[in-house]
N, C-alpha and C positions, 0 to 999 in steps of 0.2 A: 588498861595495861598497868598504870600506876596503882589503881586499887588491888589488880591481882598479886604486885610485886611486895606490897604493902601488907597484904594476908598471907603468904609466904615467911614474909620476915616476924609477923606474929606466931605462925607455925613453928617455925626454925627455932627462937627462943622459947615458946612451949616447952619444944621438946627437948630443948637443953635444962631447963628448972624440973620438969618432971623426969629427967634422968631415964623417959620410957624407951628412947628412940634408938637404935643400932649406930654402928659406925658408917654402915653400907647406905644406911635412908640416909643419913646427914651429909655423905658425898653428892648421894642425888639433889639433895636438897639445895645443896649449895652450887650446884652445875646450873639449877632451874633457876638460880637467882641468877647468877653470874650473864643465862641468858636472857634472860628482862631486861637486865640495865643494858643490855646492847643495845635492844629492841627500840626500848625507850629515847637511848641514846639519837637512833635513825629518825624516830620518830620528832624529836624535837629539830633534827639539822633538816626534816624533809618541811616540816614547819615552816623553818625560818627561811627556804629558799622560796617560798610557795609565798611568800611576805614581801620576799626581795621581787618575785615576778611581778604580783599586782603593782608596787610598789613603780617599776616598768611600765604596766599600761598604761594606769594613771596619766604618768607623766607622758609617753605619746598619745594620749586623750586632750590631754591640757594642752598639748603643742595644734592638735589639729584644730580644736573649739578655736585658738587664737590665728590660724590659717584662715578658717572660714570667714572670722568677723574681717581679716584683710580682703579677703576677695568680695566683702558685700561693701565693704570703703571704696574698692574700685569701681566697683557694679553703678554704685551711687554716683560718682565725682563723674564718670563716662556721661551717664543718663544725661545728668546736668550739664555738659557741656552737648550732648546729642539736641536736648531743648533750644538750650543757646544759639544756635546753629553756628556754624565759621563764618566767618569773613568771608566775603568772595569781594573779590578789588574785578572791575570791569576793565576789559582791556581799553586800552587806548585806541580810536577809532581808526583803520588803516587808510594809508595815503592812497589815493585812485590811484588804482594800476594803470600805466599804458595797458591800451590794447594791443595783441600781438600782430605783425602786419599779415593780411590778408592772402593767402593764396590765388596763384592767376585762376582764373575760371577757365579749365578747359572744356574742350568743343564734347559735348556726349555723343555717343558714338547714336547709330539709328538703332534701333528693337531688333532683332533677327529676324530673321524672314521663319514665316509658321511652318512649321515640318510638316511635308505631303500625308496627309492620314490615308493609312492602309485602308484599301479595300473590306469590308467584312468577307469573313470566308463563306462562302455557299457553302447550302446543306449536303450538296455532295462532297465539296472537296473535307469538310468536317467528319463525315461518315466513314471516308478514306482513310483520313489519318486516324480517325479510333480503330479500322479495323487494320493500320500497320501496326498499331501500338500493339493490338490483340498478339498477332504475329511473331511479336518480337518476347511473346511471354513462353517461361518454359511449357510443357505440355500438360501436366498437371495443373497449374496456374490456368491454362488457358480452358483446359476442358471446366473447371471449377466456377470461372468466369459466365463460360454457354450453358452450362446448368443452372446457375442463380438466374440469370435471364429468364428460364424455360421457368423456374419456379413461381417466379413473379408475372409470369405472363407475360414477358416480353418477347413472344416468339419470334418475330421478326429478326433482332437482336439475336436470340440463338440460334437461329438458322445459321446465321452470318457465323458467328464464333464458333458451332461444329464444324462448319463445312469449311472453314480455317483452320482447325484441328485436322480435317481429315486430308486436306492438299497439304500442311505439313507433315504431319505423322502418320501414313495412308497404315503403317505397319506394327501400329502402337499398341500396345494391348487395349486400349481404350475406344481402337478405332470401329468395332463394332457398337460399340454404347452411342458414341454420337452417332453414326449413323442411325441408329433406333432414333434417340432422341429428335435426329429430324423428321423424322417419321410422327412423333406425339407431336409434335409443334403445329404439323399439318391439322392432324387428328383433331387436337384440340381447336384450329380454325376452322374445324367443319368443311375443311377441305380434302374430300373423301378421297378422288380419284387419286390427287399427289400423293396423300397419305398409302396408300397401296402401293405408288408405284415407287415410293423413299422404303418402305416395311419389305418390300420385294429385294432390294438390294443387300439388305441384311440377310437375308439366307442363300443367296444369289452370291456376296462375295464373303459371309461366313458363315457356312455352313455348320460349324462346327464350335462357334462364338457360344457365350453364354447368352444372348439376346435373341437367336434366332428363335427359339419357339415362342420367346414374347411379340416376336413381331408375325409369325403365322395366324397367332392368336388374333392379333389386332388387325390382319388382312380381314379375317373370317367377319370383324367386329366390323370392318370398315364398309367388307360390301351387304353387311345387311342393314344400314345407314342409309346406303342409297336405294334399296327396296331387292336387291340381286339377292334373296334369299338362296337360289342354287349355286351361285358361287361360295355367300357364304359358307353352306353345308359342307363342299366341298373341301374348302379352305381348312375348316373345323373340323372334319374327317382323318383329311392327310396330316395334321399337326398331331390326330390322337391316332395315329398308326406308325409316325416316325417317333414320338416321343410320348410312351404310353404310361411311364412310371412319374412323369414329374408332374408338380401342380400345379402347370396350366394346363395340362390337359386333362385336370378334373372342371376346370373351368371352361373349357369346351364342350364336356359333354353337356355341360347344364345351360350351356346357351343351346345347343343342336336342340336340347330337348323344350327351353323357349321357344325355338324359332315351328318346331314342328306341333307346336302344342296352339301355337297361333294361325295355325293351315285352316 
């Protein structure tokens, strides 16, 4: 900046000795100097504060180097007395306390006498209270209950929880499925004749149930179990004469046509 203001003021008198320059260039000329030495002027005061700052740190540098050597004077004088260790003074030995006086010794009382141990429940009175608990569940609950039985093969078990179902809810829409269901329970224990005569009820008191042609089907399935082929045929007849469209009675014809293809 000082060399350009410097070649300016060589300019300026040039152009004054060689008499070449206008009035107009030597106004501008003289604005361009007028603004340097301001420039300059900044330039030197932003210097000298930029002097005054460091000047500043410096001296909070010097103040903290002399903080730290204090805190390593403490660090040291602590240590040494941490080695030293303190004094410990022993206490004075205490004087034997009286003992406090004795409480009278009262009389203990006897043990309690042993509380009479219940009975075990027998397996019936046990079977009873699970099938009031049964009883005491809503209908849905309960029918849910006699099926998980039946699925796990506890048919004994579902017997018991449909046929609880059906002395509560004799009118429930459900009440034809248990009674089926007591009917497979048999089935599945290979106990034929029950099994017909629980599958007989179901079309006997619902005629008109969604289960009734599953349970013809399974008459016709049950008497040809026990060797009564003519019942069965029969059985498997009349279930594809009442109900010719739905598909058990495509499963009827195909046992009829087992059973007649084994004559």
């Amino acid at each position: 900046m000082i060399k350009r203001l410097f070649s300016f003021s060589v300019l300026f008198f040039a152009v004054l000795t060689i008499g070449c320059a206008s009035d107009k260039t030597l106004d501008i000329l003289k604005q361009d100097v007028a603004h340097l030495k301001t420039q300059v002027t900044d330039i030197q005061k932003t210097a000298t504060e930029a002097e005054i700052k460091i000047s500043g740190l410096e001296n909070r540098l010097q103040n903290m180097e002399d903080k730290s050597k204090d805190l390593e004077n403490q660090v040291f004088n602590l240590s040494a007395k941490i080695e030293e260790g303190p004094e410990i003074e022993l206490p004075a030995e205490p004087a034997e306390a009286a003992l406090p006086p004795q409480p009278e010794a009262k009389e203990i009382p006897p043990p309690p006498k042993e509380a009479a141990v219940k009975p075990e429940i027998s397996p019936e009175e046990k079977k009873e209270n699970e099938l009031k608990k049964l009883a005491a569940l809503p209908p849905e609950e309960l029918y849910k209950r006699a099926y998980d039985h039946f699925i796990f093969g506890e048919y004994d078990k579902a017997v018991s929880a449909f046929q609880i179902f059906l002395d509560k809810h004799p009118k429930h829409e459900l009440a034809d499925n248990s009674q089926y269901w007591i009917g497979e329970c048999y089935y599945a224990k290979k106990d034929y004749n029950t099994a017909i005569f629980e599958f007989r009820k179901v079309a006997d008191k619902y005629p008109k149930g969604n289960k009734t042609p599953d349970a013809l089907l399974k008459i016709g399935y049950a008497y040809h179990e026990l060797g009564d082929k003519k019942s069965a045929l029969k059985e498997l007849n009349n279930l594809i004469k009442k109900f010719p469209k739905i598909a058990v009675a495509k499963l009827a014809k195909e046992k009829i046509k087992s059973i007649e293809k084994a004559k």
